[in-house]
RODO-2510 file (C-alpha; in nm, 4 decimals, decimal comma):
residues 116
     n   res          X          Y          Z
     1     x     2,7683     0,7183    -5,4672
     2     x     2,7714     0,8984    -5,8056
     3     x     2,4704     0,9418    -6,0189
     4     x     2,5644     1,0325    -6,4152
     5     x     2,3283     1,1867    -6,6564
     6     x     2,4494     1,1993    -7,0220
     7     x     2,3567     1,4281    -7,3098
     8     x     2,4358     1,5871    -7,6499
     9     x     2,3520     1,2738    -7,8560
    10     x     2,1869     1,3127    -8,2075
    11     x     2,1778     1,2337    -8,6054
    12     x     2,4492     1,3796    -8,7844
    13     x     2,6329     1,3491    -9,0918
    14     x     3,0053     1,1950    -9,1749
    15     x     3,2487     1,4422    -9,1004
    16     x     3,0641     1,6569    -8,8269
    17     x     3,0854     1,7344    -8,4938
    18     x     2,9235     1,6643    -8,1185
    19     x     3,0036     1,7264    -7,7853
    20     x     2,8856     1,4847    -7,5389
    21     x     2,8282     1,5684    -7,1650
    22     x     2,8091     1,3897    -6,8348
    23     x     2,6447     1,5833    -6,5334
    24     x     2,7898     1,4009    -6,2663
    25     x     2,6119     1,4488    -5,8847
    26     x     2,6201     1,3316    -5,5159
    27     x     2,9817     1,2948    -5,5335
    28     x     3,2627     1,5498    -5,6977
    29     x     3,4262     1,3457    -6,0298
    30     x     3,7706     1,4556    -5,8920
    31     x     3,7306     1,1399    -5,6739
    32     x     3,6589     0,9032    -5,9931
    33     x     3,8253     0,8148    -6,2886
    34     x     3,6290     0,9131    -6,5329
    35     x     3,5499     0,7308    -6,8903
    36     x     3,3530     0,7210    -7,1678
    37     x     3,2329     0,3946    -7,3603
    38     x     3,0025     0,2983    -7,6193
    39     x     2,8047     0,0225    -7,7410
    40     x     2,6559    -0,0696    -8,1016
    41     x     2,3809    -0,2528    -8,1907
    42     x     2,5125    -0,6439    -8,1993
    43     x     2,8673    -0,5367    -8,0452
    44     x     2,9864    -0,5282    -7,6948
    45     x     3,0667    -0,2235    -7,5006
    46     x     3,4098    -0,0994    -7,5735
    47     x     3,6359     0,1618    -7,4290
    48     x     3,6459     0,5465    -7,5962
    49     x     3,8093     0,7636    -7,3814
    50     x     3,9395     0,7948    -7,0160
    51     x     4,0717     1,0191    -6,7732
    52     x     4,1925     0,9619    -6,4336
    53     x     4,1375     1,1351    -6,1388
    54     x     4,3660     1,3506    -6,1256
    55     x     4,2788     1,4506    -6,4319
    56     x     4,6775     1,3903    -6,6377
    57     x     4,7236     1,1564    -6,8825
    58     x     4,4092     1,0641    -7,1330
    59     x     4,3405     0,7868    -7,2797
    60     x     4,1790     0,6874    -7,5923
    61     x     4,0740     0,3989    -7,7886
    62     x     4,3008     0,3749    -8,1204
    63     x     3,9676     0,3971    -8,3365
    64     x     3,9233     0,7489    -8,1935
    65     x     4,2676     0,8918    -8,1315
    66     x     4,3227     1,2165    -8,2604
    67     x     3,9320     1,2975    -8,2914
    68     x     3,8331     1,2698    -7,9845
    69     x     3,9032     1,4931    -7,6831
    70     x     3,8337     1,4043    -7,3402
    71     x     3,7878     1,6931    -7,0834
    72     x     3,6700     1,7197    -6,7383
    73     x     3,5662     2,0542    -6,5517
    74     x     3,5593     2,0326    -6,2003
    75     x     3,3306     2,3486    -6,1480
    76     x     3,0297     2,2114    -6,3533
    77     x     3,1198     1,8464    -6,2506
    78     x     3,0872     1,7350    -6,6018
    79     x     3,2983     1,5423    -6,7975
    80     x     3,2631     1,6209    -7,1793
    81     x     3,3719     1,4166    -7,4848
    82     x     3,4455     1,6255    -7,8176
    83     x     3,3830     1,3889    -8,1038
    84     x     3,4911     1,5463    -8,4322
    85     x     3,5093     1,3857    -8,7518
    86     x     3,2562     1,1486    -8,7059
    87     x     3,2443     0,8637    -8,9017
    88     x     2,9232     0,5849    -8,9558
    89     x     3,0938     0,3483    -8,7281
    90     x     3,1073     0,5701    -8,4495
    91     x     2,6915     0,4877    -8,4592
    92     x     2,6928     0,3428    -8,0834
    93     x     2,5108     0,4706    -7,7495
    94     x     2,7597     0,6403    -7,5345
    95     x     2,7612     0,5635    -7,1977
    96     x     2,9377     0,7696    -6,9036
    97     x     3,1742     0,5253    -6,6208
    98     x     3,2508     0,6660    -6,3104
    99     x     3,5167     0,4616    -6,1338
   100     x     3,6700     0,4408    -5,7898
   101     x     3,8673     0,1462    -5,6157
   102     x     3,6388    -0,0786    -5,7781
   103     x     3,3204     0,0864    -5,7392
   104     x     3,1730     0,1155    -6,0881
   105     x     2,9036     0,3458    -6,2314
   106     x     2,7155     0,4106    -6,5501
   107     x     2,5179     0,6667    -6,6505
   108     x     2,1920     0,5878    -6,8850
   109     x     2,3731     0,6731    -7,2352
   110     x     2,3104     0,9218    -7,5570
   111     x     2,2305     0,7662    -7,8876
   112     x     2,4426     0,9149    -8,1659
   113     x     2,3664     0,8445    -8,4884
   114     x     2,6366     0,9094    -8,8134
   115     x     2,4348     0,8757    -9,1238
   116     x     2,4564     1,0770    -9,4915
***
């Protein structure tokens, strides 16, 4: 199995930027799709961003599209998400999915915080 370790959460202000990482290990991402969610307080977890396998053909949540990036580097396995523009209701943890035939993992989450 896959163990997922995020990071790169923090407080920032409307209109900035923050790049989010999950450190995948025990198993190389290229055999996941890969995913990012979030969660805010009172709210369920929703879909951000995902990419498949083989790595062609993001997808992103409508509330993010066009500033967010979803990236994946095989090397490092580490899947990153680039959140620019950030707006107060992108105040959620983020959560990294690994997912493969059904078998479904989560890493711990980042807290990020949009606030003036």
């Amino acid at each position: 199995q896959v163990q997922l370790v995020e990071s790169g959460g923090g407080s920032v202000q409307p209109g900035d930027s923050l790049r989010l990482s999950c450190a995948a290990s025990g198993r190389s991402i290229r055999r996941y799709s890969m995913a990012w969610f979030r969660q805010a307080p009172g709210k369920e977890r929703e879909f951000v961003a995902g990419i498949p396998y083989s790595g062609v053909g993001m997808t992103y949540a409508d509330s993010v599209k066009g500033r967010f990036t979803i990236s994946g580097d095989n090397a490092q396995n580490t899947v990153y998400l680039q959140m620019n523009i950030l707006k107060p209701e992108d105040t959620a943890v983020y959560y990294c999915n690994a997912n493969n035939a059904g078998y479904i993992y989560w890493g711990q989450g980042t807290q990020v915080t949009v606030s003036s």
